[in-house]
Structure formats: C-alpha cells, structure tokens
N, CA, C and O atoms as a Tinker XYZ file with bonds, in Angstrom:
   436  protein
     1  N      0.833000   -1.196000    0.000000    73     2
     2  CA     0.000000    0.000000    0.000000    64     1     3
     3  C      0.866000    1.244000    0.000000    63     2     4     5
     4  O      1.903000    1.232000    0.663000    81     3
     5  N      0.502000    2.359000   -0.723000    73     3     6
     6  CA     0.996000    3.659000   -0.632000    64     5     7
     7  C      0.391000    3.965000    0.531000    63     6     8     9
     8  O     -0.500000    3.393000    1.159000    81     7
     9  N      1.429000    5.630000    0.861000    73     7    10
    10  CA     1.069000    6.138000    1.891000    64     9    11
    11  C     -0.604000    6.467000    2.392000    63    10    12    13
    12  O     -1.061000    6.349000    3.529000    81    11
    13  N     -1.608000    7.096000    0.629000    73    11    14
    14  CA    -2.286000    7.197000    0.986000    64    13    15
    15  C     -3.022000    6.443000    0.983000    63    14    16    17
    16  O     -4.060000    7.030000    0.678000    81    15
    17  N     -3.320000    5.000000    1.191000    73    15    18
    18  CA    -3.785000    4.144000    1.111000    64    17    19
    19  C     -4.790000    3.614000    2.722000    63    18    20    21
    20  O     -5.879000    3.041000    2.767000    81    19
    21  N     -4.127000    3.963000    3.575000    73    19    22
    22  CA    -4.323000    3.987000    4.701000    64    21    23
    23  C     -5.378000    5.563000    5.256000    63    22    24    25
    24  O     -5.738000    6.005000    6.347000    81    23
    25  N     -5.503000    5.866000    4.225000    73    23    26
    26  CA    -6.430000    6.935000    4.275000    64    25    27
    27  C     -5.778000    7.920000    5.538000    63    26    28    29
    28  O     -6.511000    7.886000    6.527000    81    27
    29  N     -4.720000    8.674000    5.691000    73    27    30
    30  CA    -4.384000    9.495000    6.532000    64    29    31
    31  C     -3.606000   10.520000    5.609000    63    30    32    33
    32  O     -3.109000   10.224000    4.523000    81    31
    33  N     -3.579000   11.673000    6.159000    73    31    34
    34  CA    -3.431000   13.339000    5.598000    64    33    35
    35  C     -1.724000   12.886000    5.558000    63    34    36    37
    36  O     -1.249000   11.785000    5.837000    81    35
    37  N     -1.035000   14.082000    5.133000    73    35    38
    38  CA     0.160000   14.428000    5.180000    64    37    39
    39  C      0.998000   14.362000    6.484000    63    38    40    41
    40  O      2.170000   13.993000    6.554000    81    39
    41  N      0.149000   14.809000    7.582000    73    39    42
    42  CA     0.696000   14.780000    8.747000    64    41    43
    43  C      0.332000   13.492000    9.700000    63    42    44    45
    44  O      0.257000   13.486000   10.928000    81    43
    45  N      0.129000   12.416000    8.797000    73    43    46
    46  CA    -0.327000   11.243000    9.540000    64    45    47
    47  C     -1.339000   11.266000   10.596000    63    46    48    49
    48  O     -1.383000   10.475000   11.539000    81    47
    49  N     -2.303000   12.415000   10.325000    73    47    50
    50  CA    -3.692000   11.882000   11.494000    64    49    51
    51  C     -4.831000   11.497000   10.277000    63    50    52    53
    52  O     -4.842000   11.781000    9.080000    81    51
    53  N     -5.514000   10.941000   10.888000    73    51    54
    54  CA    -6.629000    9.847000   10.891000    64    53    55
    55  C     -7.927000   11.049000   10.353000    63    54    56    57
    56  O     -8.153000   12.080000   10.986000    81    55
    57  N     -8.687000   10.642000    9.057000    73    55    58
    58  CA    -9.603000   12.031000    9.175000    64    57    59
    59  C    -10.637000   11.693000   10.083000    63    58    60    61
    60  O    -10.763000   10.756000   10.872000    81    59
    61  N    -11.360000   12.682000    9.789000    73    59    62
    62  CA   -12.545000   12.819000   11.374000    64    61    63
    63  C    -13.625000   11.544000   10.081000    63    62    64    65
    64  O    -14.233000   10.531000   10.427000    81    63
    65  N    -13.537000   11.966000    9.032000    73    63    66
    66  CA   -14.895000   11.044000    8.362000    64    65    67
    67  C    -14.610000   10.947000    6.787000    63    66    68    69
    68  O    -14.127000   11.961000    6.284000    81    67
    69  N    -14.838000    9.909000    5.991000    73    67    70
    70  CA   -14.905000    9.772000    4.868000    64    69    71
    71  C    -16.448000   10.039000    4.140000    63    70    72    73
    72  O    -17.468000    9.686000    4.732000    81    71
    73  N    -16.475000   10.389000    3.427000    73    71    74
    74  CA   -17.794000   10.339000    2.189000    64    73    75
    75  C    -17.234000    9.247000    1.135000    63    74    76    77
    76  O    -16.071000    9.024000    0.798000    81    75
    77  N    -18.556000    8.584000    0.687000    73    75    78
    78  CA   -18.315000    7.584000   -0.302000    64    77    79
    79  C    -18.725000    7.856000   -1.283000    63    78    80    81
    80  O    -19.172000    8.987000   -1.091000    81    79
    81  N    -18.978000    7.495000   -2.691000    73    79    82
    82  CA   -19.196000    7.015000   -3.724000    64    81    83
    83  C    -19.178000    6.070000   -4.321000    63    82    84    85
    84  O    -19.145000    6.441000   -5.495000    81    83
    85  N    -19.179000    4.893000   -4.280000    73    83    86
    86  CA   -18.818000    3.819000   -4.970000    64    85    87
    87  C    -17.223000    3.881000   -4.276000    63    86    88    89
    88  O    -16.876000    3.929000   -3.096000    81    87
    89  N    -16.243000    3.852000   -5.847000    73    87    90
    90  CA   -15.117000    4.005000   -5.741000    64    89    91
    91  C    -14.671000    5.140000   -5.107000    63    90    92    93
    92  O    -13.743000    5.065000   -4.302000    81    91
    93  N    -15.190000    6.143000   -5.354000    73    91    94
    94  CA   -14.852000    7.716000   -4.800000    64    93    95
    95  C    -14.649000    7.847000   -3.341000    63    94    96    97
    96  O    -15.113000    7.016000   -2.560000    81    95
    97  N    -14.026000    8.781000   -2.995000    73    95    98
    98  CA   -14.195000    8.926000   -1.874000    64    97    99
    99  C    -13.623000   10.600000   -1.424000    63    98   100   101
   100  O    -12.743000   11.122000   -2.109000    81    99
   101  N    -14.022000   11.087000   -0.627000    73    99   102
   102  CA   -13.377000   12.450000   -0.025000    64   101   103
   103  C    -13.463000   12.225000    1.178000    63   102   104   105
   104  O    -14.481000   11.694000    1.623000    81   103
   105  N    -11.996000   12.717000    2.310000    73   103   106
   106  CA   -11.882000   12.429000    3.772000    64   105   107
   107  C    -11.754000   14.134000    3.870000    63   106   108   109
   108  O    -11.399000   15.065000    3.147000    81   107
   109  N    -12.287000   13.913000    5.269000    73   107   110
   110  CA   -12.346000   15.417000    5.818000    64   109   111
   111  C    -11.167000   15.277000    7.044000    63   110   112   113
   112  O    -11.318000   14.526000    8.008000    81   111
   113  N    -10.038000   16.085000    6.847000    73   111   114
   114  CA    -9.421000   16.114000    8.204000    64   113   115
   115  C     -8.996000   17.674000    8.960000    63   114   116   117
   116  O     -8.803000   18.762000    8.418000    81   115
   117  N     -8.942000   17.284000   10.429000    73   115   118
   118  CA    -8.838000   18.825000   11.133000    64   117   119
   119  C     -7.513000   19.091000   11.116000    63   118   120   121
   120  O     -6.799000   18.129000   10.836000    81   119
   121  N     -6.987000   20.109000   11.334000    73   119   122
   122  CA    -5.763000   20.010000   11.285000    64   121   123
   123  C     -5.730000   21.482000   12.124000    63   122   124   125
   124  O     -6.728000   22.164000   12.358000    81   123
   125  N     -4.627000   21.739000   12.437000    73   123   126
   126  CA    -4.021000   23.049000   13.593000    64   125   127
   127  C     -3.213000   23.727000   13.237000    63   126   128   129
   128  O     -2.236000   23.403000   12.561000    81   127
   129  N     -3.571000   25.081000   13.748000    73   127   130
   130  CA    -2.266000   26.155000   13.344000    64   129   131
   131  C     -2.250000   27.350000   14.384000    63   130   132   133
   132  O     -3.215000   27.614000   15.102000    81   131
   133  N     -1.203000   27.957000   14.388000    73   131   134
   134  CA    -1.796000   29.172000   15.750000    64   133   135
   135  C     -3.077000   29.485000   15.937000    63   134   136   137
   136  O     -3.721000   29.388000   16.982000    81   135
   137  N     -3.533000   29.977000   14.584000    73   135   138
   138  CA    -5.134000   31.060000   14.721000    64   137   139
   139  C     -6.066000   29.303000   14.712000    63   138   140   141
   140  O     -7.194000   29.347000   14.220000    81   139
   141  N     -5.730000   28.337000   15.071000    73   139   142
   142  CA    -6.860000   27.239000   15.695000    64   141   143
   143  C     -7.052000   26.331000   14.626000    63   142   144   145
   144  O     -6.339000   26.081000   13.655000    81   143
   145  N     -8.276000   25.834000   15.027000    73   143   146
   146  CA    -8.645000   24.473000   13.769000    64   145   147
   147  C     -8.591000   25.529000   12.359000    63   146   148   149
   148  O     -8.750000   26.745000   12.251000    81   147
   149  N     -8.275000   24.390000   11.310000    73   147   150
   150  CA    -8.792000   24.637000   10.030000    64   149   151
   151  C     -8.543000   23.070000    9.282000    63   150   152   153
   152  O     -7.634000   22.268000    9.500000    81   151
   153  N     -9.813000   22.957000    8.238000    73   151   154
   154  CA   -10.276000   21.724000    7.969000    64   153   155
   155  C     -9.887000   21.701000    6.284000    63   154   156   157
   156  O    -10.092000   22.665000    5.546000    81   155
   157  N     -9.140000   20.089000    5.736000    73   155   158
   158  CA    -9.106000   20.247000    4.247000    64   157   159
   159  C     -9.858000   18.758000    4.242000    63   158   160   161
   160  O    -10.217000   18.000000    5.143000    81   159
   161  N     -9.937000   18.697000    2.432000    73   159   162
   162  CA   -10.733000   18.107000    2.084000    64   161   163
   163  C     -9.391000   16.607000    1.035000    63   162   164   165
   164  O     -8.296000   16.781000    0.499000    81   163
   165  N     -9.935000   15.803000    1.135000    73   163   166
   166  CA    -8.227000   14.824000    0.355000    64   165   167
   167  C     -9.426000   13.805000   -0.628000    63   166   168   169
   168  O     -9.715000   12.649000   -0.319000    81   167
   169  N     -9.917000   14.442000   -1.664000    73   167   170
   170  CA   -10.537000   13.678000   -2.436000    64   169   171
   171  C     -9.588000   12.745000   -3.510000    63   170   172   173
   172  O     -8.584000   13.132000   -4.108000    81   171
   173  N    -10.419000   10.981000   -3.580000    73   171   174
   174  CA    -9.390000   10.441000   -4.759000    64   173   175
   175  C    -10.217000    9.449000   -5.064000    63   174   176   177
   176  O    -11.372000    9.585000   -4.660000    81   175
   177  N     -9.976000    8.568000   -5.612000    73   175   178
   178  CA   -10.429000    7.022000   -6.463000    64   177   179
   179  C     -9.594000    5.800000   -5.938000    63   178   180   181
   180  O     -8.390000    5.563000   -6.041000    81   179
   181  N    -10.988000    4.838000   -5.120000    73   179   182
   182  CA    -9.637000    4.190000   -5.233000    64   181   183
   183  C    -10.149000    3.170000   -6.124000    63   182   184   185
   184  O    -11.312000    2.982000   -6.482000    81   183
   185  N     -8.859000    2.407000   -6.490000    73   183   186
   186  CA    -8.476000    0.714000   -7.661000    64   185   187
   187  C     -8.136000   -0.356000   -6.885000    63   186   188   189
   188  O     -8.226000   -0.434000   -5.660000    81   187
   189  N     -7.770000   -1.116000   -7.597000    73   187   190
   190  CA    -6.979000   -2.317000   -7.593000    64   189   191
   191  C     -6.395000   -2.626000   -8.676000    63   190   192   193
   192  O     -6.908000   -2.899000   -9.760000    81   191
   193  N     -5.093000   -2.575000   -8.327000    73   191   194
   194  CA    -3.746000   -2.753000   -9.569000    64   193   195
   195  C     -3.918000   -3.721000   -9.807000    63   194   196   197
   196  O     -3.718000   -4.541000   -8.911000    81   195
   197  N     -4.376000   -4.197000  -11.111000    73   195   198
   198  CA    -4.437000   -5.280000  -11.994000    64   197   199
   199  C     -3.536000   -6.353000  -11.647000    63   198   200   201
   200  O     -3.840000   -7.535000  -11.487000    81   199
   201  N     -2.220000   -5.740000  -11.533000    73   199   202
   202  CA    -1.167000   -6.265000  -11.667000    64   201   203
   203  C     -0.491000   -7.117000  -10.190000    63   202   204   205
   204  O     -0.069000   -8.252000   -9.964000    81   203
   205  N     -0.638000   -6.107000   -9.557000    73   203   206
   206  CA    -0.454000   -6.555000   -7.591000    64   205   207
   207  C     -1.315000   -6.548000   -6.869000    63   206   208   209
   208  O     -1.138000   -6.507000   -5.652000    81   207
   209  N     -2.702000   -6.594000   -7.535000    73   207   210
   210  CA    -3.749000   -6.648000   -6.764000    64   209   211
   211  C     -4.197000   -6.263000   -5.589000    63   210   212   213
   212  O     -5.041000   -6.750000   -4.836000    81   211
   213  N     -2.933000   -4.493000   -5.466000    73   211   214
   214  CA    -2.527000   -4.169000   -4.266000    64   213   215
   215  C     -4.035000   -2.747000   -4.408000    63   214   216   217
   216  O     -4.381000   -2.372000   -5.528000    81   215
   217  N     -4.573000   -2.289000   -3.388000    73   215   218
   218  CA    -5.334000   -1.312000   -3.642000    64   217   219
   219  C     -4.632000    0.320000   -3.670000    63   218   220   221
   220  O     -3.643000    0.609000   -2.996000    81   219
   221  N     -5.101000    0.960000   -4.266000    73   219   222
   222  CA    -4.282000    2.085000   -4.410000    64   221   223
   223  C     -5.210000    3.135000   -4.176000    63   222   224   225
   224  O     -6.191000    2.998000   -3.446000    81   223
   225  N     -4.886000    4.305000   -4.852000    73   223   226
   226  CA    -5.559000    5.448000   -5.025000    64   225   227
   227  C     -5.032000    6.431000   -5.867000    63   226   228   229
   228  O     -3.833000    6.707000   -5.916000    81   227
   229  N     -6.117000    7.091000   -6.688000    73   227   230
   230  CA    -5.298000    7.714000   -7.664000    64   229   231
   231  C     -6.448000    9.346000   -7.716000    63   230   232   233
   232  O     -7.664000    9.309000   -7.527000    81   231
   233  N     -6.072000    9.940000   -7.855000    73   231   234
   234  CA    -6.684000   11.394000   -8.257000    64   233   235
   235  C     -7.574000   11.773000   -9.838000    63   234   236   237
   236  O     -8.336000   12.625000  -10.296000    81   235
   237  N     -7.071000   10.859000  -10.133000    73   235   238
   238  CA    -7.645000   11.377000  -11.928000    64   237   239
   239  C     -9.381000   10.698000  -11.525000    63   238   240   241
   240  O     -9.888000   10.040000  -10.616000    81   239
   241  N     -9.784000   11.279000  -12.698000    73   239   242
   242  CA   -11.453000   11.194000  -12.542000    64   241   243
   243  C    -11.712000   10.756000  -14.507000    63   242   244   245
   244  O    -10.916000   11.079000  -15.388000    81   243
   245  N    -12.968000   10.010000  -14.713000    73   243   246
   246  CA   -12.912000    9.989000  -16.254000    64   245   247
   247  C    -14.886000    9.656000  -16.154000    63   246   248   249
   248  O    -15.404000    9.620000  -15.037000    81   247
   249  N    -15.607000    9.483000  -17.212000    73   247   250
   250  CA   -17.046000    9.799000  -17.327000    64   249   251
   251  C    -17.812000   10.255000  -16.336000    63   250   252   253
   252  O    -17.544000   11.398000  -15.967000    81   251
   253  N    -18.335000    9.926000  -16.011000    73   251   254
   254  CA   -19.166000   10.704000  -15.082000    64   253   255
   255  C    -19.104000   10.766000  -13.625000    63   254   256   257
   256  O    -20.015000   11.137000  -12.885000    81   255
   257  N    -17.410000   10.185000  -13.130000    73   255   258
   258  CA   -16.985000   10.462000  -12.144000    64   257   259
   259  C    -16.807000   11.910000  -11.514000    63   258   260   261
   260  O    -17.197000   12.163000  -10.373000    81   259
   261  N    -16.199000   12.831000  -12.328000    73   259   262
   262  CA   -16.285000   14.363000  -12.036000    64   261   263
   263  C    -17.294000   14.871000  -11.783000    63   262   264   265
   264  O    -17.260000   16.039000  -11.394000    81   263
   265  N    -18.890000   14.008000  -11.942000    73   263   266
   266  CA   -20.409000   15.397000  -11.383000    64   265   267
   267  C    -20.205000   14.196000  -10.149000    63   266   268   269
   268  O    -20.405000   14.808000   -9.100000    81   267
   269  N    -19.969000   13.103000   -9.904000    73   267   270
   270  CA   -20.503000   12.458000   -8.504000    64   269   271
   271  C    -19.220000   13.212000   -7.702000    63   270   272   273
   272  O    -19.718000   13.712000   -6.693000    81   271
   273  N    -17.822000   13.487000   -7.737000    73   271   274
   274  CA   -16.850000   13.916000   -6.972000    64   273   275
   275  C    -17.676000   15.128000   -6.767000    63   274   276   277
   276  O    -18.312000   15.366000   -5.740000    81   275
   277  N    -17.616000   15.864000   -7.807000    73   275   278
   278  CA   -18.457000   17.477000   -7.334000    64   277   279
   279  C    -19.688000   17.638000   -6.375000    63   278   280   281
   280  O    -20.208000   18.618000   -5.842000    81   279
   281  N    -20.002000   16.037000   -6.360000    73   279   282
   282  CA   -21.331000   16.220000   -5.191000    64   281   283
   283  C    -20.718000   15.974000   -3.913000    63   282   284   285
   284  O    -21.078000   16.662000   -2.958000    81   283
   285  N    -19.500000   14.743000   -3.710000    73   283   286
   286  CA   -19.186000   14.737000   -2.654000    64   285   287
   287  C    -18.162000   15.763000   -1.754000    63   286   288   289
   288  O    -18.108000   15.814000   -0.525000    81   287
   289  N    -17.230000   16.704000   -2.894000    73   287   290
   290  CA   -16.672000   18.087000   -2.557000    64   289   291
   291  C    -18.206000   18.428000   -1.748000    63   290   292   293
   292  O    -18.288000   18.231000   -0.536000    81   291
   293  N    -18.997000   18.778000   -2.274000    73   291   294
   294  CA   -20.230000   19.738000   -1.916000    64   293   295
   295  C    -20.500000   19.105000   -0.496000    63   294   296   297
   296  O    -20.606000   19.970000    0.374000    81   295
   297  N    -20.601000   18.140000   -0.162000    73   295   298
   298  CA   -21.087000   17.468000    0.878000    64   297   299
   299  C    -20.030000   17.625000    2.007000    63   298   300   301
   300  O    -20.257000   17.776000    3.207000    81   299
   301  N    -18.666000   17.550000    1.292000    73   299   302
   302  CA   -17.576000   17.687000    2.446000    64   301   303
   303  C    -17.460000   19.045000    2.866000    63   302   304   305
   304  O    -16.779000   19.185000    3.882000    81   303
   305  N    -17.934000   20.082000    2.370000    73   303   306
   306  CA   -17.848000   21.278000    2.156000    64   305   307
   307  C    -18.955000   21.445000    3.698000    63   306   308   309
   308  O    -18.684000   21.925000    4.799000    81   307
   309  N    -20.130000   20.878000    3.219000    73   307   310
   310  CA   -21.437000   21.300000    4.074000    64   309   311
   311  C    -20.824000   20.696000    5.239000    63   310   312   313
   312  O    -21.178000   21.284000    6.261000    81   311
   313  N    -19.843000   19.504000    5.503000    73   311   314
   314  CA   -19.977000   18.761000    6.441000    64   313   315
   315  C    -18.806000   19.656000    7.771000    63   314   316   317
   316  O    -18.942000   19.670000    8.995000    81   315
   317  N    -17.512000   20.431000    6.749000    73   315   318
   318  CA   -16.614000   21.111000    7.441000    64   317   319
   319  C    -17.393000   22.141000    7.981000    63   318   320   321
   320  O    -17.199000   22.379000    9.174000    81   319
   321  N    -18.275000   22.846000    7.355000    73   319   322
   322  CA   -19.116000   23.642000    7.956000    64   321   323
   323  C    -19.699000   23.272000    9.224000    63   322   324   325
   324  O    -19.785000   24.213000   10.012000    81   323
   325  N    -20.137000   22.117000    9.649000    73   323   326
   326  CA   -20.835000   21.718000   10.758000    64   325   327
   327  C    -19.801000   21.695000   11.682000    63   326   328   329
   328  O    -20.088000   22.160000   12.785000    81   327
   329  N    -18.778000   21.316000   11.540000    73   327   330
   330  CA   -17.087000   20.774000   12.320000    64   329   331
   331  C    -16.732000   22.269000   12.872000    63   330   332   333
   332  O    -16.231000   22.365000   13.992000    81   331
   333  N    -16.987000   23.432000   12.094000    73   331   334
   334  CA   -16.941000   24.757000   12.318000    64   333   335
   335  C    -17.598000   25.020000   13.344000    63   334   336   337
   336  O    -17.165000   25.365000   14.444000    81   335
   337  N    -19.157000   24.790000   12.859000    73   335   338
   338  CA   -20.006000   25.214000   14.136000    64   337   339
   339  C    -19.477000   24.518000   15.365000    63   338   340   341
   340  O    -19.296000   25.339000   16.264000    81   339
   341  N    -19.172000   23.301000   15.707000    73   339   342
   342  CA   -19.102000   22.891000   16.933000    64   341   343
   343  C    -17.992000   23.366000   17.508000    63   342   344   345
   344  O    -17.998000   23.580000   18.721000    81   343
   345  N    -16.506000   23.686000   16.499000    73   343   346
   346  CA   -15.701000   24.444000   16.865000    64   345   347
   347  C    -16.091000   26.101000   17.564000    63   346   348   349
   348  O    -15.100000   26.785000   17.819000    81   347
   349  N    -16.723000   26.386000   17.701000    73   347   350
   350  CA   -17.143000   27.681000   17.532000    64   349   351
   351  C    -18.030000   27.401000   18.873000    63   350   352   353
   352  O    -17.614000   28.009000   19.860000    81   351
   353  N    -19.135000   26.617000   19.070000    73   351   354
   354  CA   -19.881000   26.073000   20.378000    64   353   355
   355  C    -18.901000   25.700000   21.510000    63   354   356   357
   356  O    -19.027000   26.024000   22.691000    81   355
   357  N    -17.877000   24.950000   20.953000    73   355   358
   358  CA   -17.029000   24.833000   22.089000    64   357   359
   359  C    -15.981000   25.619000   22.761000    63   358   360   361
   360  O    -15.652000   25.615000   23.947000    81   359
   361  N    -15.468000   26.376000   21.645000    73   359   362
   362  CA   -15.215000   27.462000   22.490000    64   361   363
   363  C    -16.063000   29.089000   23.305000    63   362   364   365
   364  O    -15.564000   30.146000   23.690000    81   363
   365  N    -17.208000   28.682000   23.289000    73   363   366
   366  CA   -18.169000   29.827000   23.906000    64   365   367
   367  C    -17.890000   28.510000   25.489000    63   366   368   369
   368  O    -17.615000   28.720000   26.670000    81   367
   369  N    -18.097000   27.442000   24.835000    73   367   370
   370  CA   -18.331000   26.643000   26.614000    64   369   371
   371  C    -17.329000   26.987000   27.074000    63   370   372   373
   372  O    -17.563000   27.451000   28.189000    81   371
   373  N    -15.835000   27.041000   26.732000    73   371   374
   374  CA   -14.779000   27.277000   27.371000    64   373   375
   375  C    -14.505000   28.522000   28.107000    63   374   376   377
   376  O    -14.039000   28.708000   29.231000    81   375
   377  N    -14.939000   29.384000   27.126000    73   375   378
   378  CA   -14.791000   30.594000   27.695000    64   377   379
   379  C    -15.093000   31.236000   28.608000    63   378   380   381
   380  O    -16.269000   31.386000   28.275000    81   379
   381  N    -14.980000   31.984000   29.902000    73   379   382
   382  CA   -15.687000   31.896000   30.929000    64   381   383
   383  C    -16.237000   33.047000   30.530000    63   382   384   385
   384  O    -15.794000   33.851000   29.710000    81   383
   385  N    -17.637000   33.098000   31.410000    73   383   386
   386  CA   -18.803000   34.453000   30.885000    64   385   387
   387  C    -18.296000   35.779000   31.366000    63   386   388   389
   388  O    -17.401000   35.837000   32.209000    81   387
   389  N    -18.788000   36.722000   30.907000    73   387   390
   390  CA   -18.730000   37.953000   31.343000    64   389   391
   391  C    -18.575000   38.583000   32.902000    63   390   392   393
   392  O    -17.764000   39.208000   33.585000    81   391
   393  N    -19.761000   38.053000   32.975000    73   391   394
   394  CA   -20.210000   37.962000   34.896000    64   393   395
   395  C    -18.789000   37.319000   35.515000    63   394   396   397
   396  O    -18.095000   37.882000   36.361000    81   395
   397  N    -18.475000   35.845000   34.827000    73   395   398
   398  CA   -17.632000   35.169000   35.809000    64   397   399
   399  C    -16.298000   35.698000   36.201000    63   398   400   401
   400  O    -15.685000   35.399000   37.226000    81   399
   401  N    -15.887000   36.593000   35.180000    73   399   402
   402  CA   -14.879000   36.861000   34.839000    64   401   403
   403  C    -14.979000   38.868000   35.702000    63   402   404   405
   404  O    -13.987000   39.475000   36.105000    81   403
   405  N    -15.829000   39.184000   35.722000    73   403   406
   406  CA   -16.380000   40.275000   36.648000    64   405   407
   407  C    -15.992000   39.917000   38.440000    63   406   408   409
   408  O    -15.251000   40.337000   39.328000    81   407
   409  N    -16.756000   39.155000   38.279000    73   407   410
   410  CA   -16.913000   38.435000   39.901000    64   409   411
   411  C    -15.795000   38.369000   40.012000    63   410   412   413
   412  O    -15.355000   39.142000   40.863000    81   411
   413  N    -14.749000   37.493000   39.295000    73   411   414
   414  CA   -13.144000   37.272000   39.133000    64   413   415
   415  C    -12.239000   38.483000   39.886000    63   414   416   417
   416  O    -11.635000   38.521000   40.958000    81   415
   417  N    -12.428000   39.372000   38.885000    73   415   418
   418  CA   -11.563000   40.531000   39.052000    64   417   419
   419  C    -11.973000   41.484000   40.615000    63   418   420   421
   420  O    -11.211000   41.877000   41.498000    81   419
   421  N    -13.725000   41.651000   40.457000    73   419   422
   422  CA   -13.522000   42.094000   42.227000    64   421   423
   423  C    -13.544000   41.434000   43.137000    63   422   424   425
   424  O    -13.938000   41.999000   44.158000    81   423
   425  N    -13.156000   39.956000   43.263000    73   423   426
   426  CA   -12.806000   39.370000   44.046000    64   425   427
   427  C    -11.264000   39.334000   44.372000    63   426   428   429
   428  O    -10.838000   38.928000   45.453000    81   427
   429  N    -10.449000   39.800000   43.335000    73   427   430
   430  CA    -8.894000   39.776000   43.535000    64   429   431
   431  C     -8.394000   41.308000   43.768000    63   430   432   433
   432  O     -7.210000   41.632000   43.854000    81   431
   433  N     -9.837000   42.458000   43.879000    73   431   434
   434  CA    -9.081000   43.427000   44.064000    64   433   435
   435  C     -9.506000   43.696000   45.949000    63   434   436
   436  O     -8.961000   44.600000   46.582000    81   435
C-alpha cells in the first residue's frame, strides 16, 4: 500500500470522516495552526492494480466520475461547515462568561 492508502493526511492523522461514492471517496481532516482548527478536504479514487492486486488510489477522474466527486466536494464542504459550528460552540463553553470573569476581578481586588 501507498502512503495514501491507509487513508491518513500528510501529517499522519486519521480524518474525522470519509464520504463515499462507490469508488470515490473524499476524507475530511482537522488540522491546527496558531489562529486554531482549520479543515481540508483529500478527495481520490480508489483501484486495484491489476497487476499486484494491491489497492491504491489515484486522483484522476474519467465519465461521469467528475459530477458524482463534485457532489461529494459539496457534501464535504457542508460537512466542514458543521465541524466549524461545533468548533465555535465549544469554544463559547470554554470561555468563561462575562459575569464570571467580573466576579473574578472584584474578588482579587
């Protein structure tokens, strides 16, 4: 098996979820940087080499593979969006409230 075969990003983590198609497939993974999460998309095809009967994956697209990929882009698209929102929910939980953070300060003065 190639690297991407094992279905993991560049930086060797695991995506949060695959979309299928048949053969198709697009993985959604999170990934980190100072300014916080940000999410890509690792769409491909996979085969089986005729030859080594090894499974692979390849990027090229041919008949009417390119409108079903374009649906599952679309879907991975809607789905990072949701990964957003909860990013975004969880840090309001983290954050401590207004009040708490009030109470905080005239309690230490």
């Amino acid at each position: 098996m190639d690297k991407r075969d094992d279905d993991r990003g560049e930086r060797g983590n695991k995506p949060l979820e695959t979309l299928r198609d048949g053969a198709l497939k697009v993985s959604i993974f999170r990934n980190q940087s100072e300014k916080g999460n940000y999410y890509t998309l690792d769409p491909g095809r996979i085969y089986t080499d005729e030859k080594t009967q090894q499974v692979r994956e390849a990027s090229s697209l041919s008949g009417s593979e390119p409108l079903k990929m374009a649906h599952l882009l679309t879907k991975g698209y809607e789905r990072i969006g949701h990964y957003r929102e909860q990013d975004k929910e969880q840090a309001r939980e983290e954050r401590p409230s207004r009040r708490s953070r009030s109470r905080d300060q005239e309690r230490e003065r």
